[in-house]
N, C-alpha and C positions, 0 to 999 in steps of 0.2 A: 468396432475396431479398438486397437488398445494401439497406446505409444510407449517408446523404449527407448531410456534413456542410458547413457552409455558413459561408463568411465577409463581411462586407460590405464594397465596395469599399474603405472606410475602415481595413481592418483590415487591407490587403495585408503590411504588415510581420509580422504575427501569423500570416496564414496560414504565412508565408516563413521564419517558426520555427520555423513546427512540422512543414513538409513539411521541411525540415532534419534534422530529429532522427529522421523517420521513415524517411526516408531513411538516416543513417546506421545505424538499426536494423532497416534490410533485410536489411544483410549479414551480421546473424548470425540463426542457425539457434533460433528458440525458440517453440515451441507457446502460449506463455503470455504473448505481448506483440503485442498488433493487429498485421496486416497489411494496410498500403498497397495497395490493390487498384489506381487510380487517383487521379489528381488533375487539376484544372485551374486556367485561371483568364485573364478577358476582361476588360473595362472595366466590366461587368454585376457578379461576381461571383467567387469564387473557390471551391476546395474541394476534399475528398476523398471517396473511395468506398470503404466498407470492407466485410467480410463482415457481415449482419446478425444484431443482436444479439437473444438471446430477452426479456433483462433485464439491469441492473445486481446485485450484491453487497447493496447497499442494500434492491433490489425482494427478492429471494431471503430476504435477514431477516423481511419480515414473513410469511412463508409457516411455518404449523404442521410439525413434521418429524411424517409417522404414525408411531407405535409400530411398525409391521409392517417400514418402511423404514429402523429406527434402523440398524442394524446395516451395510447397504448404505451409505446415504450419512457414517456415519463413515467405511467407508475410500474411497469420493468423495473426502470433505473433506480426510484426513490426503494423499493425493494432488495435490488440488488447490493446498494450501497450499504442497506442495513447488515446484510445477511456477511457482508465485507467485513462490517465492526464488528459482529458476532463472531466471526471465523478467527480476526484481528485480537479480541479481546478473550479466547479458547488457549490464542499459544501465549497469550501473556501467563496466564495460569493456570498450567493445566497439571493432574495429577502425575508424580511419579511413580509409571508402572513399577517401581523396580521397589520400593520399601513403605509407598504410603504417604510419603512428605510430599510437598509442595514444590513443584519447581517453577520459578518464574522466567518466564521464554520472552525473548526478542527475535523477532524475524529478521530483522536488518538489514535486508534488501529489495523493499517494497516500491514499486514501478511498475507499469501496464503491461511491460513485456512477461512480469509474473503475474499474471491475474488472468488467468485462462476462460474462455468460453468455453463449456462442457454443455452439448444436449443428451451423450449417452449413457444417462442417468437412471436408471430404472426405480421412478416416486413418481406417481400419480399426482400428489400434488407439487411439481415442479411444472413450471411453466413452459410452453411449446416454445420458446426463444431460448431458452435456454438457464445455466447459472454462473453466477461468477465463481471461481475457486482462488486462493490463494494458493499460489504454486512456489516454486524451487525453495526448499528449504539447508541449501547448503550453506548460508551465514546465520541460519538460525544459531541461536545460543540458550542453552539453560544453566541457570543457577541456582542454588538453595537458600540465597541471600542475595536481597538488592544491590547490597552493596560490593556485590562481584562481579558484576557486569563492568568491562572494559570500553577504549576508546573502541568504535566500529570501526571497521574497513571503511575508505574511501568509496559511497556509490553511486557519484554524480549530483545531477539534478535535483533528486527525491532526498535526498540526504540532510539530515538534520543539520542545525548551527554547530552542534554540539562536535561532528565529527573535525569541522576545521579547526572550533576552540580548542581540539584536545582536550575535549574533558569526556567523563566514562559516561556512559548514555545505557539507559535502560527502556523499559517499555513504553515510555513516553516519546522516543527515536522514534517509534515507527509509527503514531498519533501522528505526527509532522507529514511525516511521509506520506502517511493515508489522506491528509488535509492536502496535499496538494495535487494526490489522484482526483479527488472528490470537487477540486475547485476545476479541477481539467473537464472534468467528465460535465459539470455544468458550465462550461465556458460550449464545452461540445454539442449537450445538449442546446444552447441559444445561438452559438455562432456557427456550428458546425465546423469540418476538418476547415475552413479556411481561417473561422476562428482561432483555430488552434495551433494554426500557426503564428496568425499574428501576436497570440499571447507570449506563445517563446519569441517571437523575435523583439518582444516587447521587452520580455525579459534580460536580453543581452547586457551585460556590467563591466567594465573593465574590472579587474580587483585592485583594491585599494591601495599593494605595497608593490604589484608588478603593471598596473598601467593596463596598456591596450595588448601588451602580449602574450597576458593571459585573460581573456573575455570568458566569462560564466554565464551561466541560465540558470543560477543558483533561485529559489522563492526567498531567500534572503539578502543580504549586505551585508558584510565584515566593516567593521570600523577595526582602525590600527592603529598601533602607537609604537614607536622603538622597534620596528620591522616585527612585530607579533601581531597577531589578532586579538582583541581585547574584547570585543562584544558583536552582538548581532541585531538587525532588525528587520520586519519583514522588507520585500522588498516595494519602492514607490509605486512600481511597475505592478506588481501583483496587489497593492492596495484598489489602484486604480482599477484593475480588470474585476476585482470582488464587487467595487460598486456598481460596473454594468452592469454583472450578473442579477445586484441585488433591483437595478434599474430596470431589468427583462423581466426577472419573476415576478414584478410589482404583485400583477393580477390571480401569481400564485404563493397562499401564503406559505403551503409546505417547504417550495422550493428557497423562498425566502429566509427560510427558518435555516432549511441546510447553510446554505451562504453565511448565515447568521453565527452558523455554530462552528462552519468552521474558521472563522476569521476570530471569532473571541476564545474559542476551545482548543482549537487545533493547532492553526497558526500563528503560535504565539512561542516568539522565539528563546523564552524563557521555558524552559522542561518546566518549572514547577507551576506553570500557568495552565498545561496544558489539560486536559481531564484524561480520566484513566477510560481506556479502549471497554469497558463493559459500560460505563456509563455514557459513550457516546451511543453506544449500542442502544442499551435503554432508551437517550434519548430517539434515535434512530427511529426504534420502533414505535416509539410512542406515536411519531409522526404519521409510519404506515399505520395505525391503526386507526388515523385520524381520517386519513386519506379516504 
């Protein structure tokens, strides 16, 4: 089955962004980032056509793991997650089809509703559960310089420190963001969907200059000063839930190491702390190969 996505004549500029960026992430080779099947586009309508999906990352959290299956879909998971930073770490830098230079990419709206479940994959060695892909590439951005990347679009929960500071965020934005799919996904693997709720409601913050009337699920804190936000740090709340995790995995060192990496690599609210998306990858894999 294929799925179709759909823009309204209104939106041509938006389709024309995104068939850009999918476009430029044709030309590199990675199992773990949608593939452009077709596109179109008339006075009617515009659009593309991708391999059909079985579910979202999101859909997949509320599902119970059996007892019987723990085992299997840990290394699923510890797999899956790699092949995430590899797909993660392709649109940070991936070739420009168009003259040969370098463009360096941000995805900028990474959350489990874009991390699709895909089994109709035609690779023998893909696994019978399936892959994870990185999907919707309409806030992707490329540039030819680091330092051309702007503030992101506001995208919630997953959303860097960086977007509240107002400061320009590059491919280290979506490090953050992957860190705190990657702490979900092991909060889910140990506690399961009901885990994962209490971690968001664990999560709940008043902000700092509006009180209780605007309450967040931010993985960070804003500190303020003069009605500005001035800095950021993880939050108490997500400290907390990374040491159960690290308390669950005891008796597994890999899963331990993930936790490990992403609390000192990832989730670290300072951009330049955090590690660049290939060498999370590396590390990543290093792990599955360990496994």
């Amino acid at each position: 089955m294929l799925a179709l996505k759909l823009f309204q004549p209104s939106k041509e500029q938006l389709f024309k962004k995104e068939l850009e960026s999918l476009l430029v992430l044709k030309q590199r080779n990675s199992k773990h980032i949608i593939k452009l099947m077709a596109s179109f586009s008339s006075c009617r309508s515009h659009g593309f056509i991708f391999t059909w999906a079985e579910m979202n990352l999101r859909e997949l959290f509320a599902q119970e793991i059996c007892p019987s299956e723990k085992c299997v879909m840990e290394t699923w998971i510890l797999t899956q997650m790699t092949g995430l930073a590899h797909g993660l770490s392709v649109i940070h830098q991936p070739a420009d089809p168009h003259d040969g230079t370098t463009a360096y990419g941000r995805h900028g709206d990474l959350h489990p509703m874009n991390i699709l479940l895909v089994k109709s994959v035609d690779d023998p060695n893909i696994d019978a559960k399936g892959i994870l892909q990185l999907s919707s590439m309409g806030e992707a951005n490329f540039v030819h310089s680091p330092e051309d990347f702007t503030v992101p679009r506001d995208t919630g929960m997953y959303e860097a420190p960086e977007c509240q500071l107002e400061r320009a965020a590059g491919p280290s934005y979506d490090v953050w963001s992957l860190g705190c799919i990657f702490l979900e996904i092991l909060v889910w693997l140990s506690e399961g969907p009901q885990g994962l709720q209490e971690f968001a409601l664990a999560r709940l913050n008043p902000d700092p200059m509006y009180g209780d009337i605007a309450v967040d699920d931010y993985f960070f804190t804003l500190q303020s000063e003069e009605k500005k936000y001035i800095s950021a740090e993880l939050r108490p709340s997500a400290k907390s839930w990374i040491e159960r995790c690290k308390d669950h995995f005891e008796a597994s060192s890999f899963f331990k190491e993930v936790v490990c990496l992403i609390e000192e690599h990832m989730l670290q609210p300072n951009p330049v702390r955090r590690l660049a998306s290939n060498v999370i990858y590396s590390k990543m894999q290093s792990l599955c190969d360990d496994a």
